[in-house]
MARNU-491772 format. One record per residue (C-alpha): residue in three letters; x, y, z. Coordinates in pm, 1 decimal, always signed. Layout:
<pts>
<pt residu="ala" c1="X" c2="Y" c3="Z"/>
...
</pts>
This chain:
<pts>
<pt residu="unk" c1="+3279.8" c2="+568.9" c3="+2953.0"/>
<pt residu="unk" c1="+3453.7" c2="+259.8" c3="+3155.3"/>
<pt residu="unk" c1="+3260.9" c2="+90.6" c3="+3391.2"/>
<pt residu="unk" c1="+3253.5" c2="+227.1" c3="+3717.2"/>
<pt residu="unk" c1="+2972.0" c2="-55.3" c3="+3914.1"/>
<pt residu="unk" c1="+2953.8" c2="-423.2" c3="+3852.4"/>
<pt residu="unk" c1="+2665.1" c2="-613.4" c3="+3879.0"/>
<pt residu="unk" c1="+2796.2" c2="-941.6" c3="+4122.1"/>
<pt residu="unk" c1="+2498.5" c2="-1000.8" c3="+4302.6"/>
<pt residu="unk" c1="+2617.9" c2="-844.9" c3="+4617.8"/>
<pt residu="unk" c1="+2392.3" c2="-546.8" c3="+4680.7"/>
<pt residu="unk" c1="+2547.9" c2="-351.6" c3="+4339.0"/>
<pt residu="unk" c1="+2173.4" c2="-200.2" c3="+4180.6"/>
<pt residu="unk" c1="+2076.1" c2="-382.1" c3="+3886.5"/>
<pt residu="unk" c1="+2185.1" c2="-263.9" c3="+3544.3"/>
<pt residu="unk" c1="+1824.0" c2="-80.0" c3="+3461.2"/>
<pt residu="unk" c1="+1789.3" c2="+91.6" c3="+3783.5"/>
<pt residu="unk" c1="+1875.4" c2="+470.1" c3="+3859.2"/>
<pt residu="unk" c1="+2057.0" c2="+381.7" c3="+4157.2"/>
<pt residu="unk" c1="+2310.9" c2="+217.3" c3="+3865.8"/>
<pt residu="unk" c1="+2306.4" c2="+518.5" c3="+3617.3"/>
<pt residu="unk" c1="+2367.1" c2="+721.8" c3="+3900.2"/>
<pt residu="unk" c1="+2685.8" c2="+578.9" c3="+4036.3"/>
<pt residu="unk" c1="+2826.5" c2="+545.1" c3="+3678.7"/>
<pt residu="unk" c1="+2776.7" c2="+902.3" c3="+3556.7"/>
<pt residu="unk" c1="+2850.0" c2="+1049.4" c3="+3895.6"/>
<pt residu="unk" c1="+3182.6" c2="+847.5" c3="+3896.1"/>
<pt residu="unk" c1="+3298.2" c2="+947.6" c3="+3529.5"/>
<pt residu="unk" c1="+3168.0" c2="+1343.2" c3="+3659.9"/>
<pt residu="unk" c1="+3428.1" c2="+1328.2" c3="+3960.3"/>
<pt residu="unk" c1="+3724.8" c2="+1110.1" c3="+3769.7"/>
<pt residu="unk" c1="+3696.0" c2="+1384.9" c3="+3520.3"/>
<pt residu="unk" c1="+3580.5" c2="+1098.8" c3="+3265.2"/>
<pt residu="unk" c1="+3335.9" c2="+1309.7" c3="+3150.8"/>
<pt residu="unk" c1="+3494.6" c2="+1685.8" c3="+3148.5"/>
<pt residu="unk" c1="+3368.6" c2="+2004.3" c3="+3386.5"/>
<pt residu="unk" c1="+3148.8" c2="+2183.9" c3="+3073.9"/>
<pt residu="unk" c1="+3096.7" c2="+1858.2" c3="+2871.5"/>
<pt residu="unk" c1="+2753.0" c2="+1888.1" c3="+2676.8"/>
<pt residu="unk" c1="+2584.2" c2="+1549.2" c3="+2651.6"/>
<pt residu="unk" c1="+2253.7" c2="+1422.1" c3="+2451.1"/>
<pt residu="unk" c1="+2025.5" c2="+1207.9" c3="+2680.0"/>
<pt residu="unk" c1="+1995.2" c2="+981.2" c3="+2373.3"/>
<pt residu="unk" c1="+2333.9" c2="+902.8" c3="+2331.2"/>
<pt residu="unk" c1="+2391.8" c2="+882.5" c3="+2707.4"/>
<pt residu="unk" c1="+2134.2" c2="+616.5" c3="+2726.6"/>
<pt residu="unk" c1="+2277.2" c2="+432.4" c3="+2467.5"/>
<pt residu="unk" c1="+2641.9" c2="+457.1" c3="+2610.9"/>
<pt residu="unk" c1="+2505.0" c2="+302.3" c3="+2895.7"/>
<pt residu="unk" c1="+2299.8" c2="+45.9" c3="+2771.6"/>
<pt residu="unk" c1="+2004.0" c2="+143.2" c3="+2928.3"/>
<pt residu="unk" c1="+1645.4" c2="+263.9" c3="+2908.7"/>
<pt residu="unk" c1="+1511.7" c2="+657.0" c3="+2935.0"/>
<pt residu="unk" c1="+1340.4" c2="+658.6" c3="+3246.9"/>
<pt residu="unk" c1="+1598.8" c2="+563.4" c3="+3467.8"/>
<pt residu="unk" c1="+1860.9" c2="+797.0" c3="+3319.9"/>
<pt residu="unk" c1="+1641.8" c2="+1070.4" c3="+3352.1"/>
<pt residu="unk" c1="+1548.5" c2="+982.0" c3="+3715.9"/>
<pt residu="unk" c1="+1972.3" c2="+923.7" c3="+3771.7"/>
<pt residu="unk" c1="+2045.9" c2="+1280.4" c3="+3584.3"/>
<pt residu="unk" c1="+1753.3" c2="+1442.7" c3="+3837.0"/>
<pt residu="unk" c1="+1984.5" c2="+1326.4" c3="+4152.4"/>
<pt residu="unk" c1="+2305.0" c2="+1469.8" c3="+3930.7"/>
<pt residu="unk" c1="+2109.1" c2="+1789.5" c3="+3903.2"/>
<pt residu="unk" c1="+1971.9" c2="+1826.0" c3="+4286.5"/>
<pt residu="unk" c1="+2371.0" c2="+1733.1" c3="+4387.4"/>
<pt residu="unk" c1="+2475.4" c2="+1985.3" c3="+4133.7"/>
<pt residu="unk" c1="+2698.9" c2="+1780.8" c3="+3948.1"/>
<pt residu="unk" c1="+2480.3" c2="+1854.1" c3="+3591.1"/>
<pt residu="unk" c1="+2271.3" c2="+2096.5" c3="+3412.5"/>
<pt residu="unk" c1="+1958.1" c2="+2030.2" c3="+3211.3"/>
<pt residu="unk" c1="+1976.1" c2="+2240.2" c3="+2889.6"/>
<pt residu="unk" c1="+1756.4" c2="+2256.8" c3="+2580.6"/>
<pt residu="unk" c1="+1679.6" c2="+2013.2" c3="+2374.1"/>
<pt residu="unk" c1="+1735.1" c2="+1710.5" c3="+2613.1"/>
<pt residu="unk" c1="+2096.7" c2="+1740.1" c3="+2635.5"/>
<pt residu="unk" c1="+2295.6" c2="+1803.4" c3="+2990.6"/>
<pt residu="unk" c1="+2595.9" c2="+2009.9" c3="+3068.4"/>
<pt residu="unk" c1="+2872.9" c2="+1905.0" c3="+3332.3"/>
<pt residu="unk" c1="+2871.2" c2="+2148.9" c3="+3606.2"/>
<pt residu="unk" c1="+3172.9" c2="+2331.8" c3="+3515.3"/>
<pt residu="unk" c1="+3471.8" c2="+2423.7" c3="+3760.8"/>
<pt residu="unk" c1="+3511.2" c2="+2798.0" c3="+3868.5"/>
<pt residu="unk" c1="+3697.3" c2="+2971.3" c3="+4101.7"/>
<pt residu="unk" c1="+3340.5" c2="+3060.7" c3="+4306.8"/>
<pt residu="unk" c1="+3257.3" c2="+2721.1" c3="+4362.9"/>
<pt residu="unk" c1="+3554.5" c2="+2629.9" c3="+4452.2"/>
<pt residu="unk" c1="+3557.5" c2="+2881.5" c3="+4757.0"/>
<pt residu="unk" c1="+3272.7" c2="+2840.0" c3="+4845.8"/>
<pt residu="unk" c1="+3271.7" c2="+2399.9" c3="+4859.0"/>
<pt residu="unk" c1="+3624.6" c2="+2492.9" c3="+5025.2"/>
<pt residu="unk" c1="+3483.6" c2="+2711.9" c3="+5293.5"/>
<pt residu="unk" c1="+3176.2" c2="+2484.7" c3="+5396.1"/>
<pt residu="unk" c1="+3401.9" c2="+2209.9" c3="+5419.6"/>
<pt residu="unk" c1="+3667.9" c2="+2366.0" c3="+5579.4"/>
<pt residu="unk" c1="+3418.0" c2="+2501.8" c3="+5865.6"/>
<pt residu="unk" c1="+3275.7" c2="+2153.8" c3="+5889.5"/>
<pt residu="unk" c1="+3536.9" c2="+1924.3" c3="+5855.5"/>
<pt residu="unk" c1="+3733.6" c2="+2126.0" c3="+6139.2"/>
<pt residu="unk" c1="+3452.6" c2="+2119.9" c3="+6358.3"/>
<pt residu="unk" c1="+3394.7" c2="+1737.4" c3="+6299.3"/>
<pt residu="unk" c1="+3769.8" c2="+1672.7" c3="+6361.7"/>
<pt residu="unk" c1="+3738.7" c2="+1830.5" c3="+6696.0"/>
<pt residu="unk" c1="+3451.2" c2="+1631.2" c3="+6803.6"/>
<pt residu="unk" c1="+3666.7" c2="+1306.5" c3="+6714.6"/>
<pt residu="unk" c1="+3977.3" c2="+1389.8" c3="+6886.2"/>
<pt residu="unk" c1="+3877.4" c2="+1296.4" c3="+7235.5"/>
<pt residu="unk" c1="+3692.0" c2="+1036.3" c3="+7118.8"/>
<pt residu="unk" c1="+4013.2" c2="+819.7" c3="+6914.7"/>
<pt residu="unk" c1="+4139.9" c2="+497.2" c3="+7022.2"/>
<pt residu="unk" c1="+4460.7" c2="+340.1" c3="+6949.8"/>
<pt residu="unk" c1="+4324.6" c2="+182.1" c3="+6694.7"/>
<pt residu="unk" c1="+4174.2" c2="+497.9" c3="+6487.2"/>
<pt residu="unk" c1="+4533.9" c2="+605.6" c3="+6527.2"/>
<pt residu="unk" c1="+4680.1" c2="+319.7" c3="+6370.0"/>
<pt residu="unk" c1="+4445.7" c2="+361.4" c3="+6105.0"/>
<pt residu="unk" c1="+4549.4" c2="+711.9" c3="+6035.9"/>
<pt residu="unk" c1="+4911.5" c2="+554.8" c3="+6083.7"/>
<pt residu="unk" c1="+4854.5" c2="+299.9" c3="+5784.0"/>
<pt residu="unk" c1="+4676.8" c2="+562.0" c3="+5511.6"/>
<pt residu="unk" c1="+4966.5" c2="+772.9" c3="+5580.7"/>
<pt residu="unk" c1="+5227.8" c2="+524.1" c3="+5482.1"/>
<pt residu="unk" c1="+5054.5" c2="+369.5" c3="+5198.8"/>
<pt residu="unk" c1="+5009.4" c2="+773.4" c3="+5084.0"/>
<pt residu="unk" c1="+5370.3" c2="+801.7" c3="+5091.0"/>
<pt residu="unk" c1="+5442.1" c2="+467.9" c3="+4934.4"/>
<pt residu="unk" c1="+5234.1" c2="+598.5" c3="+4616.8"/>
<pt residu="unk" c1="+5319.9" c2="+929.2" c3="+4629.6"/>
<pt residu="unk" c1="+5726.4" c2="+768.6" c3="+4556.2"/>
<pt residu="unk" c1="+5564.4" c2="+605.9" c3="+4277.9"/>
<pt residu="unk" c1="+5351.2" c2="+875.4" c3="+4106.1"/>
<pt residu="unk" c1="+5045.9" c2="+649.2" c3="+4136.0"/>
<pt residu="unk" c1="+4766.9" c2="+913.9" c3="+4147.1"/>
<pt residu="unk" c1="+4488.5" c2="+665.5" c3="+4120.0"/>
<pt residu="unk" c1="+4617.9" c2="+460.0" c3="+4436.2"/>
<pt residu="unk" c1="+4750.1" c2="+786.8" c3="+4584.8"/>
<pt residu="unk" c1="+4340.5" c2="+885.8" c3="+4594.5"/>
<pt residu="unk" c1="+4233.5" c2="+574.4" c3="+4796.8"/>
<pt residu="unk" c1="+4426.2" c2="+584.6" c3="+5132.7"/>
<pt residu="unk" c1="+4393.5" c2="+953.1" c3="+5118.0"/>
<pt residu="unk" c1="+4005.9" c2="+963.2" c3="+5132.7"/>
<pt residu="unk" c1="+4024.1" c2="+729.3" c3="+5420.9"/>
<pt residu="unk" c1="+4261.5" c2="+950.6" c3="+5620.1"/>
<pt residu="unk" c1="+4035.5" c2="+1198.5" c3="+5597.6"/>
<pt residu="unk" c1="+3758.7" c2="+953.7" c3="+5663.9"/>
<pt residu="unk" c1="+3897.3" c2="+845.5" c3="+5976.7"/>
<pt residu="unk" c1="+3949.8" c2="+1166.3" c3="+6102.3"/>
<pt residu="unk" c1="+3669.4" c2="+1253.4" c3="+6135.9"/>
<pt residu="unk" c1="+3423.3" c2="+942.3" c3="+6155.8"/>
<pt residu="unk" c1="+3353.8" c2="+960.7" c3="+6511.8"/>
<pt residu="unk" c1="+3177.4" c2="+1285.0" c3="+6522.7"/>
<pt residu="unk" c1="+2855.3" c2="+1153.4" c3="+6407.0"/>
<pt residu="unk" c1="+2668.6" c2="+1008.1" c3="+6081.4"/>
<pt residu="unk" c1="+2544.8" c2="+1362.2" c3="+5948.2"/>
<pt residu="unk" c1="+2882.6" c2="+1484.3" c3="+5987.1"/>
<pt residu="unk" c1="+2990.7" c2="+1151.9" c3="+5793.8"/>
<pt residu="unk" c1="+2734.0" c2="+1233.9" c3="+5533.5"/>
<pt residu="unk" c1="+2806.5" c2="+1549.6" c3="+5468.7"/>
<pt residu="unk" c1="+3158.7" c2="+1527.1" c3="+5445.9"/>
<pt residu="unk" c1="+3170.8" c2="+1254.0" c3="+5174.8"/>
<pt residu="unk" c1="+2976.3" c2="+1458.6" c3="+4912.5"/>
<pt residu="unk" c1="+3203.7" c2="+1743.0" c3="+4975.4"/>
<pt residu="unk" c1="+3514.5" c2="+1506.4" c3="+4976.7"/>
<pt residu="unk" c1="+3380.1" c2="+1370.0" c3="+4657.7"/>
<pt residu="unk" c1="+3302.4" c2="+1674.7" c3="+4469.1"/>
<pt residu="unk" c1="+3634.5" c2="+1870.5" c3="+4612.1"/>
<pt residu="unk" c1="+3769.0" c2="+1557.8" c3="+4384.9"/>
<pt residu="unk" c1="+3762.6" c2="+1763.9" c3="+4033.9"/>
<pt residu="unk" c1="+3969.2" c2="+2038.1" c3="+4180.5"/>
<pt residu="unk" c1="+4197.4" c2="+1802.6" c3="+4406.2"/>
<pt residu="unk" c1="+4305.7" c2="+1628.9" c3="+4030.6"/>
<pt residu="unk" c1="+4388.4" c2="+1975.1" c3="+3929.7"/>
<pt residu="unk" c1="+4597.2" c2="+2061.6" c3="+4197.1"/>
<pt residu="unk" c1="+4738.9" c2="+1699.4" c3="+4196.0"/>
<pt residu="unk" c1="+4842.2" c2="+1770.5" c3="+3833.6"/>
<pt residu="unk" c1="+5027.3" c2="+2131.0" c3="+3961.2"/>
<pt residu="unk" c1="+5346.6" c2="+1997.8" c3="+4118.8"/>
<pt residu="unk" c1="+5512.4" c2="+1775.8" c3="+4371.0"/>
<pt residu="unk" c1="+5360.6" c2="+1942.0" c3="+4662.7"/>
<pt residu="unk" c1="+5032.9" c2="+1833.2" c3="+4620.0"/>
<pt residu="unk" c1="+5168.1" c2="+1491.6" c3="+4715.1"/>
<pt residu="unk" c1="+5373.1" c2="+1532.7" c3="+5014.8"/>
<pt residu="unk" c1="+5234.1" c2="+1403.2" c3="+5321.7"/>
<pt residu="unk" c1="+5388.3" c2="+1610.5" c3="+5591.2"/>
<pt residu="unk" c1="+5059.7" c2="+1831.9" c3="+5636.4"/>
<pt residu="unk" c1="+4933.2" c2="+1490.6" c3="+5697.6"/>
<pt residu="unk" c1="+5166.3" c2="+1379.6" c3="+5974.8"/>
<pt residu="unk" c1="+5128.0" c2="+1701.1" c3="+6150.0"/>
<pt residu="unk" c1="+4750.1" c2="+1663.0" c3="+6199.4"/>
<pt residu="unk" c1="+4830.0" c2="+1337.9" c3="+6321.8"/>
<pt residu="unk" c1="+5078.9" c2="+1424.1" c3="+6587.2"/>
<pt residu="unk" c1="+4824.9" c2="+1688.1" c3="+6700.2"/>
<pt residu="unk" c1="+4539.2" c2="+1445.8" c3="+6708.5"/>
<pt residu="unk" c1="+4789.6" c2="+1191.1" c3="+6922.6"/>
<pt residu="unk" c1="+4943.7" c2="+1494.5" c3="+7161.3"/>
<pt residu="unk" c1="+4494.1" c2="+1559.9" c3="+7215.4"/>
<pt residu="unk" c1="+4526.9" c2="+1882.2" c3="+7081.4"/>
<pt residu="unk" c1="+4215.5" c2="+1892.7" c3="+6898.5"/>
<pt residu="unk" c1="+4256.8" c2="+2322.4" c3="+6854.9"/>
<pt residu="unk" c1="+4597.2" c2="+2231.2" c3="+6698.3"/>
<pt residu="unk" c1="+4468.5" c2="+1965.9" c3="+6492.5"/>
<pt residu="unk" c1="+4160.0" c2="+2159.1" c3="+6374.1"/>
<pt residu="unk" c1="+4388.7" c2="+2493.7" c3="+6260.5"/>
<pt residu="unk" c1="+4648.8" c2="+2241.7" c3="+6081.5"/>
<pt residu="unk" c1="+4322.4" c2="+2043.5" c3="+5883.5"/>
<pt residu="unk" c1="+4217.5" c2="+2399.9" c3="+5780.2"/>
<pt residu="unk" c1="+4496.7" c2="+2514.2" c3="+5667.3"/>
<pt residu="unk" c1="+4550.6" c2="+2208.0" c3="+5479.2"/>
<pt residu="unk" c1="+4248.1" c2="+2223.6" c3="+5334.0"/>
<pt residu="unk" c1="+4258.8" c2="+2582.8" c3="+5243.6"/>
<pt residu="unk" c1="+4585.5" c2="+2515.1" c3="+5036.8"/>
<pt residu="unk" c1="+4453.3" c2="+2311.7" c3="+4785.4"/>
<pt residu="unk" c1="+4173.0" c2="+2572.4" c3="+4714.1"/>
<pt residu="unk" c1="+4450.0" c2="+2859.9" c3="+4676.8"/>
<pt residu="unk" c1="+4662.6" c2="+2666.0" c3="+4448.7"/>
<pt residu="unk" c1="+4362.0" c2="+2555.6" c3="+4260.5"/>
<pt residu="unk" c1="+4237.2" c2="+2922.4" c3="+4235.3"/>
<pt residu="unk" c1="+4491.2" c2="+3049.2" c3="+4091.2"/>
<pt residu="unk" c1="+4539.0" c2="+2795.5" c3="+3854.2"/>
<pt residu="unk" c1="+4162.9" c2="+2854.8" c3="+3777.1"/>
<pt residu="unk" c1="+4182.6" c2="+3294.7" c3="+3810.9"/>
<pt residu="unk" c1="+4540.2" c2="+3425.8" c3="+3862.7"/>
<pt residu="unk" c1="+4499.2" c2="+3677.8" c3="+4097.9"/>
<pt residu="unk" c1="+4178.4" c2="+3571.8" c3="+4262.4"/>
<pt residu="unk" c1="+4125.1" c2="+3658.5" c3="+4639.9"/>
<pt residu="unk" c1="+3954.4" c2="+3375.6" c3="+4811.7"/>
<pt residu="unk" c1="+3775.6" c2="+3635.4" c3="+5106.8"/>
<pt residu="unk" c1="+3528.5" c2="+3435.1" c3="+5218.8"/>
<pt residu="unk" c1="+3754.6" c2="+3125.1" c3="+5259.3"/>
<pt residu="unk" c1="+4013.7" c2="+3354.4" c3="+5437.1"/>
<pt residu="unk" c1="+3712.3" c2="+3452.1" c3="+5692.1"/>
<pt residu="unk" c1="+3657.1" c2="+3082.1" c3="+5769.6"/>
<pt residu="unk" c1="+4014.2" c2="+3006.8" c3="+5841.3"/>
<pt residu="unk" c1="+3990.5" c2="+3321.8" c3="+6056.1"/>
<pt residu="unk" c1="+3757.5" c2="+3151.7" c3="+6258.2"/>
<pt residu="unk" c1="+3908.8" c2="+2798.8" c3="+6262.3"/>
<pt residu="unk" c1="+4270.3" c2="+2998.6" c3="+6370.7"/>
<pt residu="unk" c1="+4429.8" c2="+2901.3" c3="+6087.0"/>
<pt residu="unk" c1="+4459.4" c2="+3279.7" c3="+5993.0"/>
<pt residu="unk" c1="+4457.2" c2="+3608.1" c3="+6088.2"/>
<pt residu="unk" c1="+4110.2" c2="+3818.1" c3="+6041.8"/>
<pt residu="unk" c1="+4133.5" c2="+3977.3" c3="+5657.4"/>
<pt residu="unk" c1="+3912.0" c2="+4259.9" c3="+5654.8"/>
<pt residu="unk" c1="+3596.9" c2="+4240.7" c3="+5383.4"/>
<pt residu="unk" c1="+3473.0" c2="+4537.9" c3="+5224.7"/>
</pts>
């Protein structure tokens, strides 16, 4: 497992502490390092790591609670596999929020939020030419950042687990074809959030959103009718009502 935090003296936890452990597994969990299912002693993670029992098992406790792991016998963990339930149901509780929080923002943007949204959307399609996933990933989590930053820390809070976990299934659907890459749901967001539209800009974010987790379902369970996502973008007018038995 490749390091993933540096110790430089600037606020990065110390080698020993579960802060440390944390970050490292958790970043191997959503960079699909370490693989959705992957069994894994506690003895041999320790040693990996190069560190001692009790913060591991106070760093895999977090995992657990964020429901990134599961403890099995034996003191070995499993990765939290990917499914096609959990990914409707992180899609639909983030699609719900992050629309919500986007509203609250819109009125609230400045020319310079804009021209923040302006810049991740050029450096997206900049490594989106090149087929640079890993860069691809950076000024893409801050134009959805941005978006929605200004409707409050909690809404900030919650949005970034969610962002981060929606990560295992975003490198699956990044992996399914060209359009995963194109940036043009992007720019019309943006033009919304510019005309003040936030209603517009909400629908276009869900619907956005809500793409990924169809593509990804179906890569996951051909066939698979995402209801209860359907239902949210109902709500967010992204769709029309689909009736649920």
């Amino acid at each position: 497992m490749s390091d993933l935090v540096h110790e430089d003296g600037n606020g990065v936890p110390a080698r020993q502490s579960a802060e440390y452990v944390y970050r490292r597994v958790r970043g191997a969990i959503l960079n699909g390092e370490l693989k959705p299912g992957e069994t894994m002693s506690q003895v041999a993670l320790a040693d990996e790591l190069g560190v001692s029992r009790t913060p591991l098992r106070e760093a895999l406790r977090m995992l657990q609670g964020e429901g990134l792991i599961e403890a099995r016998m034996n003191r070995r963990v499993r990765v939290a596999p990917v499914s096609a339930d959990d990914l409707e149901e992180l899609y639909a509780v983030r699609v719900a929020l992050e629309a919500q929080a986007l509203r609250l923002s819109v009125g609230r943007m400045r020319s310079e939020h804009i021209a923040r949204l302006e810049g991740s959307i050029a450096e997206m399609a900049h490594f989106a030419e090149q087929r640079d996933m890993q860069r691809w990933l950076v000024p893409h989590a801050e134009y959805h950042r941005q978006l929605t930053v200004l409707a409050g820390e909690r809404f900030s809070v919650l949005l970034s687990q969610m962002f981060d976990h929606a990560e295992r299934y975003r490198r699956l659907h990044l992996g399914a074809g060209p359009s995963a890459w194109a940036t043009a749901d992007h720019r019309e967001i943006l033009d919304a959030v510019k005309a003040g539209d936030e209603y517009q800009a909400a629908a276009l974010l869900a619907q956005h959103l809500s793409r990924v987790a169809f593509e990804v379902a179906e890569l996951l369970e051909p066939g698979r009718e995402l209801l209860t996502l359907r239902r949210v973008l109902a709500d967010a007018g992204a769709v029309p009502p689909v009736p649920v038995d």
